[in-house]
C-alpha positions in Angstrom: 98.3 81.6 96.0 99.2 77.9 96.6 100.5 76.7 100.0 104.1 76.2 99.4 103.8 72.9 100.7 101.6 72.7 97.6 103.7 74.2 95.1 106.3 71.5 93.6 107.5 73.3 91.2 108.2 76.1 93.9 109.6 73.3 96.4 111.8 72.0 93.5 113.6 75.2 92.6 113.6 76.2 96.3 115.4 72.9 97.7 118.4 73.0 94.4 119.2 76.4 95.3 119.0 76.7 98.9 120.0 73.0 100.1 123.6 73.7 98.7 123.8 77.0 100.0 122.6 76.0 103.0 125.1 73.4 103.1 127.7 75.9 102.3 126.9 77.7 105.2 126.9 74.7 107.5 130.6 74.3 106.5 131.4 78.1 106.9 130.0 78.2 110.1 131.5 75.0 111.7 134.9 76.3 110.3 133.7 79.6 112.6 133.4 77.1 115.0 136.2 74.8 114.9 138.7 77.7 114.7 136.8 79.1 118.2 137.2 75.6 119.5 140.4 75.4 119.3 141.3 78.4 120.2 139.8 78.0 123.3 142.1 75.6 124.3 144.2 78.5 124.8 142.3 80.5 127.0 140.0 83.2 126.9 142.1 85.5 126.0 143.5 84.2 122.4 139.1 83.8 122.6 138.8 86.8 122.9 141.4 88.3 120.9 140.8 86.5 117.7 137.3 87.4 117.9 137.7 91.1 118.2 140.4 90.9 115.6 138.1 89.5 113.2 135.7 92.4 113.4 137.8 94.0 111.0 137.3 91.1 108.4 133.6 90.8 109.2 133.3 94.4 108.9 135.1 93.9 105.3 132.9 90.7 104.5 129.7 92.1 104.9 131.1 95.3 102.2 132.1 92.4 99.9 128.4 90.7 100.5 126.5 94.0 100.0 128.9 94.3 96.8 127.7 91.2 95.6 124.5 91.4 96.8 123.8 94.2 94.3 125.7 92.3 92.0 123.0 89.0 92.5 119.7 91.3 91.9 121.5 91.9 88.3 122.9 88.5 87.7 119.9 86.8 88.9 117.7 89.2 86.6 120.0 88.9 83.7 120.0 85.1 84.0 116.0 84.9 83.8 116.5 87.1 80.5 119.6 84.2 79.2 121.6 87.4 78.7 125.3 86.1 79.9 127.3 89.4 78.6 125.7 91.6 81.0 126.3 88.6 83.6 129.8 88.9 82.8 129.9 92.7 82.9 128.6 92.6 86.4 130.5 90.3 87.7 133.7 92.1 86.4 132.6 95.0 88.6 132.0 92.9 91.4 135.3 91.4 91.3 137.2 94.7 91.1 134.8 97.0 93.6 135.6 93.6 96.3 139.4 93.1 95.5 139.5 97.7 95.8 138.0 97.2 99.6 140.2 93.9 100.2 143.4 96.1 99.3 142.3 98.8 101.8 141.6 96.2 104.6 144.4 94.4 104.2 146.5 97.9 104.7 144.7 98.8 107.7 145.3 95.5 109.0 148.7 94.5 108.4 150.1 98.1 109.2 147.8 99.3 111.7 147.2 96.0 113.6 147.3 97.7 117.2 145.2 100.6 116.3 142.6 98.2 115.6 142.6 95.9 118.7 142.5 99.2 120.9 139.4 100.3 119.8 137.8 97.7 120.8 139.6 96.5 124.6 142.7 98.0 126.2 143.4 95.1 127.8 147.5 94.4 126.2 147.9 90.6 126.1 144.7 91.1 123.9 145.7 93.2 121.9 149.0 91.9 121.4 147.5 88.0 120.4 144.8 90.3 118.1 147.4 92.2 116.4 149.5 89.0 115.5 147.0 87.1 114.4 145.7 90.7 112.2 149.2 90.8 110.2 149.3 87.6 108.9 145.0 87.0 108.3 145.4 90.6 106.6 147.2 88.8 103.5 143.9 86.6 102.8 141.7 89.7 102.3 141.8 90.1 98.5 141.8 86.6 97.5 138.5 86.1 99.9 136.7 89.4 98.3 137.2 87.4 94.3 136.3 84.1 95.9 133.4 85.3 97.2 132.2 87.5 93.8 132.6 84.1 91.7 130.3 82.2 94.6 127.5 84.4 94.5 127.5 84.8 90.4 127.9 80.9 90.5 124.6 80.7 93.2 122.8 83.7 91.1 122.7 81.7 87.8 121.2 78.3 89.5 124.6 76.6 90.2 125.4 76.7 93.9 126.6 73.3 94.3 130.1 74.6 93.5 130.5 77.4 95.8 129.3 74.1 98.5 132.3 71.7 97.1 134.9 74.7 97.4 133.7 75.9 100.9 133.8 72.1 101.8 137.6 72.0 100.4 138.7 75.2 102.7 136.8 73.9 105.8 139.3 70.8 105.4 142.6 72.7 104.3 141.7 74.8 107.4 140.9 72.8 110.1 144.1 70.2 109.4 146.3 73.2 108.9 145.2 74.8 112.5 145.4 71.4 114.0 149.0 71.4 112.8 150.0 74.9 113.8 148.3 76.3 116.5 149.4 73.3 118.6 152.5 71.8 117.1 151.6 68.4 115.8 153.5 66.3 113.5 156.6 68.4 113.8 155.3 71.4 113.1 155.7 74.9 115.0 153.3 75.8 117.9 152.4 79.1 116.6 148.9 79.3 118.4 146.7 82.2 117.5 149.1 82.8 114.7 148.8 79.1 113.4 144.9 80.1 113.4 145.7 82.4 110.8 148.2 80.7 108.7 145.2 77.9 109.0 143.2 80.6 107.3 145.3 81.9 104.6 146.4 78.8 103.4 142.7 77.7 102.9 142.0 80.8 101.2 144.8 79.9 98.5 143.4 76.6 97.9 140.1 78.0 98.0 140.7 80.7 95.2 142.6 78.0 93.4 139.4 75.6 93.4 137.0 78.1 92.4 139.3 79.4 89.4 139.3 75.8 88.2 135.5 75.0 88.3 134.2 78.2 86.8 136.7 77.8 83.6 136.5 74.4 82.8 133.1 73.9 83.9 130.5 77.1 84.2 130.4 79.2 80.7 128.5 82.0 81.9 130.6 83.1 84.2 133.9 81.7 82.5 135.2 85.4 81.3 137.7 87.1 79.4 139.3 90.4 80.9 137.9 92.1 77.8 134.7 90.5 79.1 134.5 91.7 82.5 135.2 95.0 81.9 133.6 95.7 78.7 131.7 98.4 81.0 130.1 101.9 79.6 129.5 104.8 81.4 125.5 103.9 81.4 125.8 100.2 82.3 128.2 101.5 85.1 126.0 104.0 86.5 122.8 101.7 86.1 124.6 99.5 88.1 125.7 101.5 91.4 122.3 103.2 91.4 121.2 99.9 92.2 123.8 98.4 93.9 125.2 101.8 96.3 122.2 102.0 98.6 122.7 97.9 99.1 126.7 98.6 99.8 125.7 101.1 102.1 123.3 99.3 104.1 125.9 96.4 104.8 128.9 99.1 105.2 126.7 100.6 107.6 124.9 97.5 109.2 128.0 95.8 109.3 129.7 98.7 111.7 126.5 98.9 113.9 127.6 95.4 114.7 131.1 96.3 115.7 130.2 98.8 117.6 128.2 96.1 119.2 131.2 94.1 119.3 133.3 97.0 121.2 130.7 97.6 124.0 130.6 94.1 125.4 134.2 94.4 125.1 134.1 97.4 127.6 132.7 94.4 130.3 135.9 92.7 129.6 137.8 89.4 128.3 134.9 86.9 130.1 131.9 88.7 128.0 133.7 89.1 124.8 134.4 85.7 124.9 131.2 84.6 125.8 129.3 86.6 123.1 132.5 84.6 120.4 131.2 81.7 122.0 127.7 82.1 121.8 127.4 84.1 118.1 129.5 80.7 116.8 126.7 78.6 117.8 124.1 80.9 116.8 125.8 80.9 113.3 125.0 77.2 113.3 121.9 77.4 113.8 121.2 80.1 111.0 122.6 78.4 108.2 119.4 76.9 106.8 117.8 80.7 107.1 120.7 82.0 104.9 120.1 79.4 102.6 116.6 80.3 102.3 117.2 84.3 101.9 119.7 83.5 99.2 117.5 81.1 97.0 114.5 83.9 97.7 116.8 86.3 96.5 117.9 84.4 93.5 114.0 82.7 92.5 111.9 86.4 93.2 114.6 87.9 90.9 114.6 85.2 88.3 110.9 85.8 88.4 111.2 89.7 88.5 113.2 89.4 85.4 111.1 87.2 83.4 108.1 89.5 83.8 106.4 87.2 86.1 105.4 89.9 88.7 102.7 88.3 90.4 104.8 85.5 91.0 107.4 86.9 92.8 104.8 88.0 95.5 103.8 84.8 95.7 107.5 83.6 95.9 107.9 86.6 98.9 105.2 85.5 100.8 105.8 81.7 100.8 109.8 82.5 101.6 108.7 85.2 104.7 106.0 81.7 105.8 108.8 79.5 105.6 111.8 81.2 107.4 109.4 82.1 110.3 108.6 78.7 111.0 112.1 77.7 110.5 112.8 80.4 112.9 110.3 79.3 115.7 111.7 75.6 115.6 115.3 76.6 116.1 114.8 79.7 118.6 113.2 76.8 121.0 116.5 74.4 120.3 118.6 77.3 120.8 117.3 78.3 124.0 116.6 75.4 125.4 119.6 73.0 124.9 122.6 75.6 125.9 124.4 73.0 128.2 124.0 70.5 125.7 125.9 72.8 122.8 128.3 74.4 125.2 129.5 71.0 125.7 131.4 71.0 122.4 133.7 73.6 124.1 135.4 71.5 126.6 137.9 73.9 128.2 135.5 77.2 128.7 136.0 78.8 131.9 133.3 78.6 134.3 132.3 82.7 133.9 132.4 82.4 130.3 130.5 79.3 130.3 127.3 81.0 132.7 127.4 84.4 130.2 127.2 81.9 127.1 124.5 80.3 128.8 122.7 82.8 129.5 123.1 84.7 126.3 122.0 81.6 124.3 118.7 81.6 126.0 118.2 84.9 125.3 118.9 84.2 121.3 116.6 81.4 121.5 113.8 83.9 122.4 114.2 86.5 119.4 115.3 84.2 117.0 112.0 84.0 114.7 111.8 87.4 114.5 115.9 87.5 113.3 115.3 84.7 110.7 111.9 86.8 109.4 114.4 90.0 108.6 116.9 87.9 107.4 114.8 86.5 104.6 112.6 90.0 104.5 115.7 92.2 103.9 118.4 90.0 101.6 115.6 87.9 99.7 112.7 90.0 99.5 113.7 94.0 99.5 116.7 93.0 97.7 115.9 90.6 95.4 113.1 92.9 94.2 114.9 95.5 93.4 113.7 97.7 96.2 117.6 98.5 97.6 116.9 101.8 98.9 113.9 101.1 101.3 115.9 97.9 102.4 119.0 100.2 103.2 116.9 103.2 105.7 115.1 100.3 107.2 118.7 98.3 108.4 120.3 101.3 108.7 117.7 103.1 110.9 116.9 100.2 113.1 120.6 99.8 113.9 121.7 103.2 114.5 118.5 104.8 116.1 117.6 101.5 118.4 120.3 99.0 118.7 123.7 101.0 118.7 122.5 103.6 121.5 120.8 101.5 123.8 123.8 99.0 123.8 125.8 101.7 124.8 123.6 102.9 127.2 123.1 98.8 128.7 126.7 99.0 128.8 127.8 102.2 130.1 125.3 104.1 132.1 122.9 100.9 133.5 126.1 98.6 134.2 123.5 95.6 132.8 125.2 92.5 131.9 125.7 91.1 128.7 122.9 88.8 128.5 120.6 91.7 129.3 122.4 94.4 127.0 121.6 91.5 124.2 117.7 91.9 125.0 118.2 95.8 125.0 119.8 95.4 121.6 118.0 93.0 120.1 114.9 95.4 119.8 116.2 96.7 116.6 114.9 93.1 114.7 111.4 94.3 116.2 111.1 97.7 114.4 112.2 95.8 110.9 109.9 93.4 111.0 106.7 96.2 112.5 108.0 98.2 109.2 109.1 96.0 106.7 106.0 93.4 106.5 103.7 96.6 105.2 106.2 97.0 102.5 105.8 94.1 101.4 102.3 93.9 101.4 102.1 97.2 99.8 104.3 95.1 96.2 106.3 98.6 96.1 109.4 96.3 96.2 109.2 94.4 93.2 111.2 96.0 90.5 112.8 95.4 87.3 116.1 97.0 87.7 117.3 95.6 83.8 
């Protein structure tokens, strides 16, 4: 196997898919972040109650990515094979399985609003901010769960650089839009954590509206009829959840280990949920070269996987896993060591929010090789193989057997503090990486699900 520093042709393709992706989740992360920001002008509660209420949608996103997740191991396959009716099949189902769960968020949210924000902190001008801003964010669900199903076909057949210039689009409709209503400017209303989500749903529209444009005047093989996308038989159908269920699953199910995360350092109060909003928005920063590189291992192991290249994609696996561990090292030691310096950006933090941000960024610093090692190991690798089901017990397990009981535990019967609960928690990424790296060694991953 060549070193990867070796390899152009493996540097090429690497750097034109993940660059852009990459890039894309720069922009989706400093949006994360400028919404937080300015936010925080308003104190720690409207912190802390836009970051509970968006639980719900990250609970919701990570269904639509494990949706299209599933979706990319076909797409990508499919591509390798040049077969763009199947591309278009899948991505039909894609589109309706995300817009089914954005219809059944959105109900939750926009009728149930309070039930929501209670599960998490009882605290009422919390919940009151959280279920405004809930109501009207609700109404962006659908269009986000097609945007996102166009993205990742677009990123699975070799073209990311759109899903980049869109997500670029939003971050601007967004931030000028929450600059205008949560504080009043220009003759506007002062809505404040409801202008955050008007901010948000009027990017969406544009952001739909973008994406609709490129793909049919611009990308043919995902520019589909509605005869096209669901010209589905009963065999392509099934083919396609026994793939793709175990990947849904995994995120459904990873996805609410983190909010259960989420709702016991909201038992500790307004100061630790906001410092966790504070610190996870930074952290996001940091990872968006990581999620570049899962996503274009994903994409290049499956392109390989479909051609009939086997050995390749090994090759591919290994070089990706070298890669986003180094990558991991290099950041972890930023993180944790410059937390005044990126706490600065967030002028108006409170002095107990600012010490548990701290302190809680330090403490990502230190696990954050072994977090950018799963990352690639579990979306790229297991999943871009084929091997869904192995992928799913290992995330699934690691979160509910280690993570999910011994935050509770931090939280409720120690009494730790957050910073410390995050250690207890963080043990979890251990146990994937002690199980997964023999699964990959062992090649049981790579197969050809077309």
């Amino acid at each position: 196997m060549k070193q990867f520093w070796k390899d152009k042709k493996f540097l090429k393709d690497m750097l034109v898919i993940a660059i852009p992706i990459a890039l894309q989740n720069l922009i989706t992360s400093s949006l994360n972040m400028v919404d937080t920001l300015m936010i925080s002008e308003l104190g720690k509660s409207s912190i802390a109650a836009v970051g509970l209420a968006n639980q719900l949608f990250f609970f919701y996103s990570l269904i639509i990515f494990g949706i299209n997740s599933g979706s990319s191991i076909f797409i990508s396959q499919f591509w390798g094979k040049n077969d763009t009716e199947n591309i278009k099949r899948v991505l039909g189902l894609a589109v309706s399985l995300s817009a089914l769960s954005g219809l059944i968020f959105t109900m939750v949210a926009f009728f149930c609003p309070e039930i929501v924000m209670r599960f998490f902190i009882k605290e009422e001008i919390v919940v009151r901010l959280g279920s405004d801003y809930l109501r009207i964010v609700s109404l962006s669900y659908i269009i986000t769960g097609i945007s996102f199903a166009f993205s990742i076909a677009s990123r699975s057949i070799g073209q990311p650089k759109m899903p980049m210039i869109v997500s670029a689009i939003s971050f601007i409709t967004n931030t000028i839009f929450n600059y205008l209503l949560i504080f009043g400017h220009f003759g506007f209303p002062e809505l404040g954590v409801k202008g955050a989500a008007y901010g948000t749903l009027i990017a969406r529209i544009v952001e739909i509206s973008f994406i609709l444009y490129f793909v049919y005047t611009g990308i043919k093989p995902l520019a589909a009829t509605l005869r096209e996308l669901t010209d589905w038989t009963k065999e392509f159908v099934n083919r396609y959840l026994k793939t793709t269920y175990p990947v849904i699953i995994n995120e459904t199910f990873w996805a609410l280990g983190q909010v259960m995360y989420s709702a016991a350092y909201a038992r500790m109060g307004a100061e630790a949920t906001a410092a966790v909003q504070v610190a996870s928005t930074i952290q996001n920063i940091f990872f968006v070269m990581v999620r570049g590189l899962a996503n274009a291992c994903t994409v290049m192991v499956g392109n390989k996987i479909g051609a009939g290249d086997e050995e390749e994609a090994y090759n591919y696996a290994i070089q990706f896993l070298t890669m986003s561990t180094i990558a991991g090292l290099a950041l972890g030691v930023i993180l944790g060591l410059t937390p005044d310096l990126t706490l600065k950006l967030f002028r108006n933090l409170e002095l107990d929010v600012y010490n548990l941000s701290r302190k809680l960024l330090m403490v990502a610093g230190i696990f954050y090789f072994i977090r950018t090692f799963n990352s690639t190991l579990i979306v790229g690798v297991l999943r871009g193989g084929g091997d869904t089901n192995f992928s799913m017990y290992l995330e699934m397990g690691a979160v509910w057997l280690i993570g999910v009981p011994l935050a509770f535990i931090g939280v409720l019967l120690l009494k730790l503090p957050v910073y410390i609960v995050f250690i207890l928690v963080s043990f979890e990424e251990i146990v994937k990486a002690v199980i997964g790296l023999p699964r990959v060694k062992s090649k049981k991953w790579i197969r050809n699900v077309t």
